[in-house]
C-alpha positions as CSV (number, residue, x, y, z in Angstrom):
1,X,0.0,0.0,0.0
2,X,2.7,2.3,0.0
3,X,2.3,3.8,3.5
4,X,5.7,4.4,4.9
5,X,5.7,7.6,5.0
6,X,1.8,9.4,6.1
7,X,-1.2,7.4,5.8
8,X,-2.2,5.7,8.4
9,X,-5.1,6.2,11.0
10,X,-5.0,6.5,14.3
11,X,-7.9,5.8,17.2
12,X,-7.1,6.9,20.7
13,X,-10.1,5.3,22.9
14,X,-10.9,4.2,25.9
15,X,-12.2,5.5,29.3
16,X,-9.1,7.1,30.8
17,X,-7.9,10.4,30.9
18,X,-5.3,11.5,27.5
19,X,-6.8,10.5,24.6
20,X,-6.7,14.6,23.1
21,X,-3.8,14.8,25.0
22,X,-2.7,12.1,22.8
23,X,-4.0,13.9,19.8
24,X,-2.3,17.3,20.7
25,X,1.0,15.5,21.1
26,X,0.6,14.3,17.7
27,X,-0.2,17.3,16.5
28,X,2.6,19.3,18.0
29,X,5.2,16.7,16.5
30,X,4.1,17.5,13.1
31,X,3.7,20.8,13.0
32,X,7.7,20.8,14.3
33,X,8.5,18.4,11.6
34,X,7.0,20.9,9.1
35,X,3.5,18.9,8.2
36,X,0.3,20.9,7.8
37,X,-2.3,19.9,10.6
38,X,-5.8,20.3,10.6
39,X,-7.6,19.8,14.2
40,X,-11.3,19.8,14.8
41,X,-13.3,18.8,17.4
42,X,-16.6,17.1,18.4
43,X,-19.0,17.9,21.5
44,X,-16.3,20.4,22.8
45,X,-17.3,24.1,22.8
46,X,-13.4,25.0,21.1
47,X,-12.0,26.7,24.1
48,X,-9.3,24.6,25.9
49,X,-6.0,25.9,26.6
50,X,-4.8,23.1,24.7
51,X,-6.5,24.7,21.5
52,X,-5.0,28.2,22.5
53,X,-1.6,26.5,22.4
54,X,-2.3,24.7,18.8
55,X,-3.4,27.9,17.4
56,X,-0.1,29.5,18.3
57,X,2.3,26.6,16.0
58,X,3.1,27.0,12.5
59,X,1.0,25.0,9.8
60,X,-1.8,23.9,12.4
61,X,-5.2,25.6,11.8
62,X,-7.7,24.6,14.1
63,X,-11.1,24.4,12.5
64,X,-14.5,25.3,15.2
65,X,-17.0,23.4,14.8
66,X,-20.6,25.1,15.9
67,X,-20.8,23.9,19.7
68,X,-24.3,21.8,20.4
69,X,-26.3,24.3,23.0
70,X,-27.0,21.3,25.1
71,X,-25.4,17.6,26.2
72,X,-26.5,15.6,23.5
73,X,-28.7,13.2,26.5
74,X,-30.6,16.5,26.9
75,X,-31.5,16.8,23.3
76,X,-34.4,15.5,21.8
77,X,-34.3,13.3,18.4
78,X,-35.4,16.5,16.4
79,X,-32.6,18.4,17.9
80,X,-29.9,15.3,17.8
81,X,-31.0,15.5,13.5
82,X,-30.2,18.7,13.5
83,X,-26.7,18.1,14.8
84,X,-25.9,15.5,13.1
85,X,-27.0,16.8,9.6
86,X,-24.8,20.3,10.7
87,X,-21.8,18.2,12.0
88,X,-22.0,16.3,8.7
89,X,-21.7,19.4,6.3
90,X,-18.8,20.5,8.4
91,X,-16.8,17.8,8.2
92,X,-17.2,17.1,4.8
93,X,-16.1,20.7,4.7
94,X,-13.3,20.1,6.7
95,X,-12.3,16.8,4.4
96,X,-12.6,19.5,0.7
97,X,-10.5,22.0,3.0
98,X,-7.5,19.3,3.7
99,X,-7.8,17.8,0.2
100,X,-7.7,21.5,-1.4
101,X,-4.9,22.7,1.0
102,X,-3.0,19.1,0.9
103,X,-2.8,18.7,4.6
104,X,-0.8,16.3,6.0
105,X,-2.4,15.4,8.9
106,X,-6.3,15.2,9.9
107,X,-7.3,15.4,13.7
108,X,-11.0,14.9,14.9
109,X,-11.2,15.0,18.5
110,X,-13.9,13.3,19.6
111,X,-15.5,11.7,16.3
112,X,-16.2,8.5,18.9
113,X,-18.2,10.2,21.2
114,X,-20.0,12.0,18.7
115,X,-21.3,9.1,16.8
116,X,-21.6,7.6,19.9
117,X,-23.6,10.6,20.9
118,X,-25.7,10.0,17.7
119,X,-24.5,13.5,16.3
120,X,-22.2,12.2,13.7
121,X,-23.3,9.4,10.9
122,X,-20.3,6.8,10.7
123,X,-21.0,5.5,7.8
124,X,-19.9,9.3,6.5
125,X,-16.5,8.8,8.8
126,X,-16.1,5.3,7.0
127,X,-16.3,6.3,3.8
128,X,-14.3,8.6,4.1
129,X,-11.4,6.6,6.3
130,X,-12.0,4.6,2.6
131,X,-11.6,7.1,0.4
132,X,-9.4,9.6,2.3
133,X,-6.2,10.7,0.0
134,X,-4.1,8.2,0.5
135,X,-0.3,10.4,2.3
136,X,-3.3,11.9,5.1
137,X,-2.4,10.6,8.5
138,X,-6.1,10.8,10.4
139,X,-6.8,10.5,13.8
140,X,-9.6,9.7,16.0
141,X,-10.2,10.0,19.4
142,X,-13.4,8.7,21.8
143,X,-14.4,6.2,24.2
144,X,-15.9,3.5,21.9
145,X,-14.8,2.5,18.5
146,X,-17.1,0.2,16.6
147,X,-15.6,-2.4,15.0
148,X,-15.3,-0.7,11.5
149,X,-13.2,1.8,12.8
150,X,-11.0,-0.6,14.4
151,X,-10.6,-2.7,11.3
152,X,-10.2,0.0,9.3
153,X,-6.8,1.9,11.4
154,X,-3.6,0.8,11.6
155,X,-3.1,2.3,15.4
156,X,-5.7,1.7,18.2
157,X,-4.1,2.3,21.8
158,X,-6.8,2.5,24.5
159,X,-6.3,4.8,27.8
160,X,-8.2,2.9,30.7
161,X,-9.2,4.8,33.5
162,X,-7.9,3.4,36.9
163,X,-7.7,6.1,39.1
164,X,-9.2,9.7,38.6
165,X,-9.9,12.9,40.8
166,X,-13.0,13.7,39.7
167,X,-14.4,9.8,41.4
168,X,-13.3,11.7,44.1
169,X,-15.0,15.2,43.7
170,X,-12.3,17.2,42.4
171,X,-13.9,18.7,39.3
172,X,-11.7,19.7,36.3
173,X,-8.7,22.1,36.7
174,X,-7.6,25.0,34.4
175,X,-4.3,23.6,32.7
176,X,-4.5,19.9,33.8
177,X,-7.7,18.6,32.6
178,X,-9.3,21.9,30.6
């Protein structure tokens, strides 16, 4: 297949803290090796600090998507269609953008959770994981994978959650976990 040099796709999954982390990491090693990097995110409203820090690194653009105005529990079936049509466009958006700009490297944060969530159609994610140019290095982060994502990447590393603060009341902190 010819993928020794970009190509492959990642999943970072699992219930433990790190899997944007992860993702970020990524990101910042190829925008210091000179690749172009486009991040977007799923079910997050685009204003972590580690966002503020990607925006700051040569040839990563991060790309906001249009924050839900609820959890996705809290929506109803109507609203969840709505989402999921609008998440839709702006990937495939996203996908003419990397194509057009010849990106090197496509992150979606949360694309697990999302079609998890029911706010994301994976059957538009696997066809494009199918078709994607063939040098793009994708990644994909979330809880659960199905097992056409798994089949379909060449990385799956699961973060499992054994300990964690917030079991024990300490909420998110600015800088560690936001």
């Amino acid at each position: 297949m010819g993928k020794k040099d970009l190509g492959l796709i990642h999943i970072y999954c699992g219930e433990g803290k790190g899997k944007t982390t992860c993702s970020v990491g990524l990101t910042v090693r190829a925008s210091a090796y000179g690749h172009k990097v486009l991040f977007m995110q799923f079910l997050k409203p685009g204003t972590s600090s580690e966002l503020k820090a990607l925006r700051t690194l040569p040839g990563v653009t991060v790309v906001n998507t249009t924050p839900t105005k609820k959890f996705t529990f809290m929506m109803t079936d109507e609203e969840k269609a709505e989402v999921r049509a609008r998440n839709a466009k702006e990937f495939l958006e996203v996908v003419e953008q990397a194509k057009r700009e010849e990106v090197n490297m496509l992150v979606m944060d949360e694309t697990l959770g999302a079609i998890e969530a029911g706010v994301l159609d994976e059957d538009i994610i696997v066809e494009f994981l199918q078709n994607k140019p063939e040098k793009l290095e994708v990644v994909m982060t979330g809880r659960y994978p199905s097992d056409r994502l798994v089949e379909l990447a060449d990385y799956v590393s699961r973060l499992d959650k054994v300990k964690h603060p917030y079991d024990a009341g300490i909420p998110a902190r600015a800088g560690i976990e936001d």
